[in-house]
C-alpha positions in Angstrom: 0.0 0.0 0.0 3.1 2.3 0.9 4.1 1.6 -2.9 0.8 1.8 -4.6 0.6 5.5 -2.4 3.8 6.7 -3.6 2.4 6.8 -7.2 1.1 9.8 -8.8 -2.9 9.6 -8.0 -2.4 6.4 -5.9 -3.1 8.0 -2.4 -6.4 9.1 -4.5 -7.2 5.2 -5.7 -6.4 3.9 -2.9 -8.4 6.3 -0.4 -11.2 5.4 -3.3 -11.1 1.6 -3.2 -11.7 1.8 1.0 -13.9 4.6 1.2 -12.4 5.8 4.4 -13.9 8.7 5.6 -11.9 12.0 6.7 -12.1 12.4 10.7 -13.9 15.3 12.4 -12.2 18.5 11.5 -11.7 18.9 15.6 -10.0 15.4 15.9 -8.1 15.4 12.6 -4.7 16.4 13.6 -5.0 14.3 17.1 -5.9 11.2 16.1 -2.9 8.3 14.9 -0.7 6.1 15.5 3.3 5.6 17.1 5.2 3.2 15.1 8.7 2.2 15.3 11.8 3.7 13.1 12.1 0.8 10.9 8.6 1.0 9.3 8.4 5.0 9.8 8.4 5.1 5.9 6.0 2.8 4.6 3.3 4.1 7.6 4.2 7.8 6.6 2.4 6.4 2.8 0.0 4.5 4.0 -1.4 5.1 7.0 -2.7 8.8 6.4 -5.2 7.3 3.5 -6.8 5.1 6.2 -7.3 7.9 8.8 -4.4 8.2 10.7 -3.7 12.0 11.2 -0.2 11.9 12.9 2.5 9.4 13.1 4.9 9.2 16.2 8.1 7.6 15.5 10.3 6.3 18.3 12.3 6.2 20.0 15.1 7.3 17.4 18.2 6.9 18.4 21.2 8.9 16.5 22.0 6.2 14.2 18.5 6.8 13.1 18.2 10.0 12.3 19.1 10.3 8.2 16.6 7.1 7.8 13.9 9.6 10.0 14.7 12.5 7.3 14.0 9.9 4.8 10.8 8.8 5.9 9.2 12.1 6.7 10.2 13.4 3.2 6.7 14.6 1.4 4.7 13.3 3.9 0.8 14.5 3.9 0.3 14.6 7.7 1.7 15.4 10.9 4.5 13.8 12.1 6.0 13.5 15.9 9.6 12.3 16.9 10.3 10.5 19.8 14.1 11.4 20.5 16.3 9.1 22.5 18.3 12.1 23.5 18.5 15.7 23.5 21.1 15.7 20.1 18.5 13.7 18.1 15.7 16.5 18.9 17.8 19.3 17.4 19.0 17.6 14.9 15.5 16.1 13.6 13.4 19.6 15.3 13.4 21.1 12.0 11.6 18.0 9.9 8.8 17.1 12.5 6.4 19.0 13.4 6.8 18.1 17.1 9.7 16.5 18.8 9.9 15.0 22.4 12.1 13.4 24.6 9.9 11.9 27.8 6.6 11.4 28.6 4.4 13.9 27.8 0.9 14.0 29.2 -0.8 15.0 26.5 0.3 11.9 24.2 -2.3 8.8 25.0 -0.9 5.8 23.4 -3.7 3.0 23.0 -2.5 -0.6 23.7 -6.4 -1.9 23.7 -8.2 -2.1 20.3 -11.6 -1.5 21.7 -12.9 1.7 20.0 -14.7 2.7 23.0 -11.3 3.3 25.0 -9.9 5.6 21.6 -13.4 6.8 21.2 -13.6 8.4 25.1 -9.7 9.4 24.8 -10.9 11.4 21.7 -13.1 13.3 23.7 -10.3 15.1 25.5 -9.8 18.1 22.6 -6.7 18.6 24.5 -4.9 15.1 23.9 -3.6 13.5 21.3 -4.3 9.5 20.7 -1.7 7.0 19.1 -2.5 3.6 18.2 0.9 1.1 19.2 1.4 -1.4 17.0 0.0 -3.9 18.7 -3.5 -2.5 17.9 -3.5 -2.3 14.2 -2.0 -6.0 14.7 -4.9 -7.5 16.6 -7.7 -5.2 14.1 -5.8 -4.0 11.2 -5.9 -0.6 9.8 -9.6 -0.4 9.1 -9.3 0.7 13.1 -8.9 4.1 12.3 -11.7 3.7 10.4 -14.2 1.9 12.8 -13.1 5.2 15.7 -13.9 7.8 13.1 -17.5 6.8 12.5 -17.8 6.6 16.4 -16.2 9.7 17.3 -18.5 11.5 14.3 -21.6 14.0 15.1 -24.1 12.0 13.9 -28.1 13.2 13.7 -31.6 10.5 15.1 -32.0 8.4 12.0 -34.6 9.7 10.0 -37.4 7.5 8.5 -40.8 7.7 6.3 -42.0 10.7 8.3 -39.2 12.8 6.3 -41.8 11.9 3.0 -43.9 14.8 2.5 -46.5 15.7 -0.8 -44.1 17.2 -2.3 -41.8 15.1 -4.4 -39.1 18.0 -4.6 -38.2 18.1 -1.6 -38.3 13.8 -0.9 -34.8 12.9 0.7 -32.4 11.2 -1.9 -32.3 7.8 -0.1 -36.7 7.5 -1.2 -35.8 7.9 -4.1 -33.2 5.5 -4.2 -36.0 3.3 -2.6 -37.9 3.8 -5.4 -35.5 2.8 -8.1 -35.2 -0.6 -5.7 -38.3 -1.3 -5.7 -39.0 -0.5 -9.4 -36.1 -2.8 -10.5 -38.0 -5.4 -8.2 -41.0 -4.9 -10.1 -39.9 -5.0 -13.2 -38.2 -8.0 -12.4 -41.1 -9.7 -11.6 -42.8 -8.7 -14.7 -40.3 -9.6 -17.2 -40.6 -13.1 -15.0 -44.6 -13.5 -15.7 -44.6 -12.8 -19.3 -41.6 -15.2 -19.9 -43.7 -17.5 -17.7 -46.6 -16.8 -20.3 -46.5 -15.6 -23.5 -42.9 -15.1 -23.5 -42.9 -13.2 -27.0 -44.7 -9.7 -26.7 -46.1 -8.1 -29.5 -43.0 -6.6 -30.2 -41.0 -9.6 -30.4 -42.9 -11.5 -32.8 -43.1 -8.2 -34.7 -39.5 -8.1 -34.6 -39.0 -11.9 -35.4 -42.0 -12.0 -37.8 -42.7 -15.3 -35.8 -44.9 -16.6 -32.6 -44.0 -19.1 -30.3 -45.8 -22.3 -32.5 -42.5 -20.9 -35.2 -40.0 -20.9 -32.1 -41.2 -24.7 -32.0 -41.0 -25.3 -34.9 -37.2 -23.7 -35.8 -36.1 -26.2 -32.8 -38.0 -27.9 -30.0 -35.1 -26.3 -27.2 -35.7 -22.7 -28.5 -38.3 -21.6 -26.4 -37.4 -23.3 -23.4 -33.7 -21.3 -24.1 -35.4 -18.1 -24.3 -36.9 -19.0 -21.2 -34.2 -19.7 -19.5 -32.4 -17.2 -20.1 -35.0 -14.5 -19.4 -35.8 -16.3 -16.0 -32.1 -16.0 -14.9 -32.1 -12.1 -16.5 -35.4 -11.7 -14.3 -34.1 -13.4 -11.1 -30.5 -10.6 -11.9 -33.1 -7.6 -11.8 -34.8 -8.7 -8.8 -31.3 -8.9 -6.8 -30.0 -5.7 -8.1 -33.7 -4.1 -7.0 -33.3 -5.7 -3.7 -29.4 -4.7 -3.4 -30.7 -0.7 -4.4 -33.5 -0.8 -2.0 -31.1 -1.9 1.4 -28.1 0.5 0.0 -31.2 3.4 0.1 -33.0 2.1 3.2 -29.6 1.0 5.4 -27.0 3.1 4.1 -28.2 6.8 2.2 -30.7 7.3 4.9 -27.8 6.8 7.4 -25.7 9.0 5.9 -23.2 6.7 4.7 -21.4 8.3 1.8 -19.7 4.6 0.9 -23.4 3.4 -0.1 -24.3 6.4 -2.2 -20.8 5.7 -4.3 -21.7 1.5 -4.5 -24.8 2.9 -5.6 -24.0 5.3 -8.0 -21.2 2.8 -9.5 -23.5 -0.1 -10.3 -26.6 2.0 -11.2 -24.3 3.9 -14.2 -23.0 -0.1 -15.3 -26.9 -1.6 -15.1 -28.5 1.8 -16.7 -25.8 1.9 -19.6 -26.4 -1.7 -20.8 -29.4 0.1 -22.7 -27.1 0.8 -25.4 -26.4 -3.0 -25.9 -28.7 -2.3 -29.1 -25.9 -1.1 -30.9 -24.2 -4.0 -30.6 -27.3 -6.6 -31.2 -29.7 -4.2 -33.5 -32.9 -4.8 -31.5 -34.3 -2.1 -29.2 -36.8 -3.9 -26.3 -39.2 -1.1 -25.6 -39.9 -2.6 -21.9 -36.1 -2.5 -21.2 -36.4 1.1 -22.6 -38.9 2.2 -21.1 -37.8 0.5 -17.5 -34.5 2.8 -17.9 -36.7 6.3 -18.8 -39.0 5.9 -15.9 -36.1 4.7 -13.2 -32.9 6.8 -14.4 -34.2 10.1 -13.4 -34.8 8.8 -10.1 -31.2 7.3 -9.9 -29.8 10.7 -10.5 -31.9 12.0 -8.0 -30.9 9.5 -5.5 -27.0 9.7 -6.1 -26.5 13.1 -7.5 -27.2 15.0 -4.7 -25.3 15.6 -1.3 -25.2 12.2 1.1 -27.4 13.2 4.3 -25.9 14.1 7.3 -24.6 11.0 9.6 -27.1 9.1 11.1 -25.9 5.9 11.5 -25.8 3.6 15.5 -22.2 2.6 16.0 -22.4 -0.4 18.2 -19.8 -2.1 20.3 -17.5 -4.5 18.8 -18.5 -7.7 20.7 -17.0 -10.8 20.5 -13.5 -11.0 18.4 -13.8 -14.3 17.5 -17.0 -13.3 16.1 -15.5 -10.0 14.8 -12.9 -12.5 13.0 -15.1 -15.4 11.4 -17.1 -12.3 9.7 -14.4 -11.0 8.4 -13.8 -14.5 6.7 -17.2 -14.0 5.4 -16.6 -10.7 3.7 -13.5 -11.8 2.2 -15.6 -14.7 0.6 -18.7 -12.3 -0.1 -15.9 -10.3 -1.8 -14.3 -13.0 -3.8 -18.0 -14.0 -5.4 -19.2 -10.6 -5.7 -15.6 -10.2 -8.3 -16.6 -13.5 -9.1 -20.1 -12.0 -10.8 -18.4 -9.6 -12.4 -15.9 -11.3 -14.5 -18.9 -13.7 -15.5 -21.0 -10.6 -16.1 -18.4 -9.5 -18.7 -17.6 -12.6 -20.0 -21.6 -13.0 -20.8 -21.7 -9.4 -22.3 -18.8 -10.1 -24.6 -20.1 -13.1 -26.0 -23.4 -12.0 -26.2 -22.3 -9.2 -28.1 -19.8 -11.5 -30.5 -20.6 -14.9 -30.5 -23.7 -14.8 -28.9 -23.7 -18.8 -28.1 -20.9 -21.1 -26.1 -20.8 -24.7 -27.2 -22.9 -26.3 -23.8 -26.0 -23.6 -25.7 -25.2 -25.3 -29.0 -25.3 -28.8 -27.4 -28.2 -28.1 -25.8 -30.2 -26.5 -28.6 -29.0 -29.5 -31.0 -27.8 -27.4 -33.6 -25.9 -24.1 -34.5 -25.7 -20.4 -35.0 -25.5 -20.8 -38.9 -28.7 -23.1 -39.0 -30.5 -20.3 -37.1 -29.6 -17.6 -38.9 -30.7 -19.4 -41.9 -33.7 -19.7 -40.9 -33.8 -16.0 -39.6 -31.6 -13.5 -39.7 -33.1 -11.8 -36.9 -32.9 -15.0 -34.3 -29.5 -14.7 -33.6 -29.7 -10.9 -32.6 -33.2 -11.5 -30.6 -31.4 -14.1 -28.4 -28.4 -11.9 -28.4 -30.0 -8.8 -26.9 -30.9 -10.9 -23.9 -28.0 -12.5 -23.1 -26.0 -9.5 -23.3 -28.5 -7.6 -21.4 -28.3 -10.6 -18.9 -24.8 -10.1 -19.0 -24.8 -6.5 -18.3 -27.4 -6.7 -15.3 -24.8 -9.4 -13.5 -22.2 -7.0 -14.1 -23.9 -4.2 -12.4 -25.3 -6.6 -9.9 -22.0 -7.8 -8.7 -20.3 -4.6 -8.3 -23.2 -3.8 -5.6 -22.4 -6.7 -4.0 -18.5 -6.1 -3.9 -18.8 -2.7 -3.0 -21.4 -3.2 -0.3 -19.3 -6.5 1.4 -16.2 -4.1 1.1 -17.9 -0.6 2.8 -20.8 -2.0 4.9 -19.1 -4.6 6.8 -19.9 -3.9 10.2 -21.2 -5.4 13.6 -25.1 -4.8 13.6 -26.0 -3.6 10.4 -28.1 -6.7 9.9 -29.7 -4.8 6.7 -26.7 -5.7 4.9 -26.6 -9.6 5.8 -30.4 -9.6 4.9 -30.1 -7.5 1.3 -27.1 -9.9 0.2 -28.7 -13.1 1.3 -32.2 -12.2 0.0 -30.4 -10.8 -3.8 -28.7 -14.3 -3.6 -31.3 -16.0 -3.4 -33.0 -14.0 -5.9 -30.3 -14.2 -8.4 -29.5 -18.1 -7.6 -31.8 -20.2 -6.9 -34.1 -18.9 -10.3 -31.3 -19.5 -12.3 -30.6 -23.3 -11.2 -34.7 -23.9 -11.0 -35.3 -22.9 -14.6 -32.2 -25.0 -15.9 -33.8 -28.1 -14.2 -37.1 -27.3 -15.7 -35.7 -27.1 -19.4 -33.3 -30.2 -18.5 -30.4 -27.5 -19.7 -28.4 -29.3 -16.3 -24.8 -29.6 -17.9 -22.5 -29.7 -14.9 -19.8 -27.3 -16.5 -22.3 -24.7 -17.2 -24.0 -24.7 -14.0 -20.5 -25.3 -12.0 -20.3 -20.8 -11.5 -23.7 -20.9 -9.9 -23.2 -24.2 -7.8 -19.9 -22.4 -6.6 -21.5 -19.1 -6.2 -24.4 -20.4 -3.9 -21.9 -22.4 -2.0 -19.7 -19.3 -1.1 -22.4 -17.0 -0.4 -24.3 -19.7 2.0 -20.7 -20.0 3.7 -19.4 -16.5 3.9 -23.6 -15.6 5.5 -23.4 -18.1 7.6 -19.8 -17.2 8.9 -20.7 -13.0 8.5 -24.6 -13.6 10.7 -23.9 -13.4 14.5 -21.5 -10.6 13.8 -23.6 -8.3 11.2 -26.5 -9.0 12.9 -25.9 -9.0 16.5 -28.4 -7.1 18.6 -27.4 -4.3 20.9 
């Protein structure tokens, strides 16, 4: 991280990727940690990005002191020196910002990693705290992070009563509700008529054919449609339910992390409209799903994140505290998981359209098709890029959500990804049995996927949704 910091616009990235947020204005310059001389320069990079407004180094003895000048060379925060003796303090006084020699009683330094003993030290404005090294050893540097939110003003959490009759002035996390519970619907729509009719109007204008022709091309044709509009279906209700937790649990708390998961996969999901360049065939339902909910998405991410709201609770248990943070790194590792499949979908939607278990299933080949009609290949196109484009966007609110909203009590995020899973899963497998599309290699992602998520829930539950 020291490295990656270093580079030009890497203390930006990586300040991005962990969305830690910037201390109180009051505790900024009072809050860090002490570390020793021989990993004074990599904590000097690092550590700032993660919260850490000062850095005490010490004790430096006067073979020390040109490695100290090294290490405190551009930094971007304050930085004490602990002198051994009173030569290294004049030497080193003029590149720290503070240098001392004893004990001074304004210098707390933290050897539990509770936040409630940094939170209460933080309350004295007239002390500064410092983590020792044992703390970020036992919790990591994501500690900085967890006494930030707890020392920050936060407001009661607000609720439906902030909905008034005038739309204008609805708070942005309704209408990030909305746009949840749109996607939801829509979800369940496109599920119905794929259930039923499957072609529209539109469709068979497009194809010039009903479903009786569908049968007739190829026994397996409809059931593939099917299928692959059932797993499309089950993708929208998981992103709706995914939007509708990162409004309820996160924008109306104030978190700034959500709006930014929100904002990423809603601008992935909302683009895959223009997929019709690539396949020629405009759906107006997808269409007009993305000119009814887009408006709303800007209005939900576009505007300033409300003021803190959110409960900090204690950190119970850390064993508990541990086995969750086994499960994020396994809600992580699916949630990149998604993604790559998302793009692999979209790619060969886009190109190829079919991959050879399709073709073995189906009984025959692009060419035949496309014989037959020109415009089948680009019909079933559309929806598996599309498909592939709403897993795309599905699975970045999943990554972004296990990597920001980890934390003890937040239950709302265990419940949103375990109720998109099994929203996105379990369709996916059903409809496969039902069309007997069951090869093992192109089910294997989902088996794997289902059997991650279950674990890394399961692992992630007493922790994320522990009661105060």
């Amino acid at each position: 991280m020291a490295a990656l910091t270093s580079l030009p616009g890497g203390a930006r990235l990586v300040a991005g990727l962990f969305d830690h947020p910037r201390p109180p204005a009051e505790t900024a310059r009072r809050f860090g940690v002490a570390v020793p001389v021989e990993v004074a320069r990599d904590a000097i990079r690092a550590l700032p990005v993660q919260g850490a407004g000062v850095i005490e180094i010490g004790p430096v003895t006067p073979a020390d002191v040109p490695q100290v000048r090294r290490a405190v060379a551009g930094r971007r925060c304050q930085v004490i020196v602990r002198a051994s003796t009173p030569e290294v303090a004049a030497q080193l006084a003029p590149y720290a910002d503070r240098v001392v020699t004893g004990d001074e009683p304004d210098l707390i330094h933290l050897v539990d990693p509770a936040i409630a003993p940094a939170a209460a030290a933080l309350a004295d404005p007239d002390v500064t705290v410092l983590a020792a090294p044992a703390v970020l050893v036992a919790a990591g540097p994501g500690w900085f992070q967890r006494v930030i939110e707890a020392v920050t003003p936060t407001e009661p959490p607000g609720g439906l009563r902030e909905i008034t009759a005038d739309p204008r002035r609805w708070p942005q996390w309704w209408w990030g509700l909305l746009v949840g519970l749109g996607m939801i619907g829509a979800g369940l729509g496109a599920a119905l008529i794929t259930i039923g009719p499957l072609l529209l109007w539109y469709d068979e204008g497009y194809l010039g054919m009903d479903r009786r022709h569908l049968d007739a091309v190829n026994r397996n044709l409809a059931p593939f449609l099917q299928h692959d509009r059932i797993t499309m279906a089950g993708t929208m209700v998981a992103i709706g339910v995914l939007y509708a937790g990162l409004a309820w649990g996160g924008l109306r708390q104030g978190w700034v992390w959500a709006r930014k998961a929100y904002l990423v996969s809603g601008l992935v999901g909302f683009s895959t409209l223009f997929y019709f360049l690539g396949t020629g065939f405009v759906e107006p339902l997808h269409t007009a799903v993305t000119v009814v909910l887009f408006p709303m998405f800007l209005l939900a991410t576009w505007r300033r994140p409300m003021p803190p709201r959110w409960r900090i609770r204690p950190e119970g248990p850390e064993r508990l505290r541990r086995r969750a943070l086994i499960g994020q790194l396994l809600m992580i590792v699916v949630g990149l998981g998604l993604l790559a499949g998302g793009a692999v979908v979209s790619v060969v939607g886009l190109t190829e359209v079919f991959v050879p278990t399709d073709l073995t299933f189906l009984g025959t080949d692009a060419g035949h098709l496309h014989a037959v009609n020109p415009r089948l290949v680009p019909f079933v196109a559309h929806d598996r890029a599309g498909f592939g484009g709403a897993l795309m966007a599905a699975a970045l609110a999943v990554t972004l959500l296990s990597l920001w909203g980890w934390r003890r009590g937040e239950s709302w995020v265990w419940w949103s990804l375990a109720t998109a899973a099994a929203a996105g899963f379990l369709p996916a497998v059903v409809v496969h049995m039902i069309i007997g599309y069951t090869d093992f290699v192109h089910l294997a992602p989902v088996y794997l996927g289902i059997g991650l998520t279950a674990l890394a829930l399961t692992l992630a539950r007493p922790h994320l949704c522990a009661r105060r």
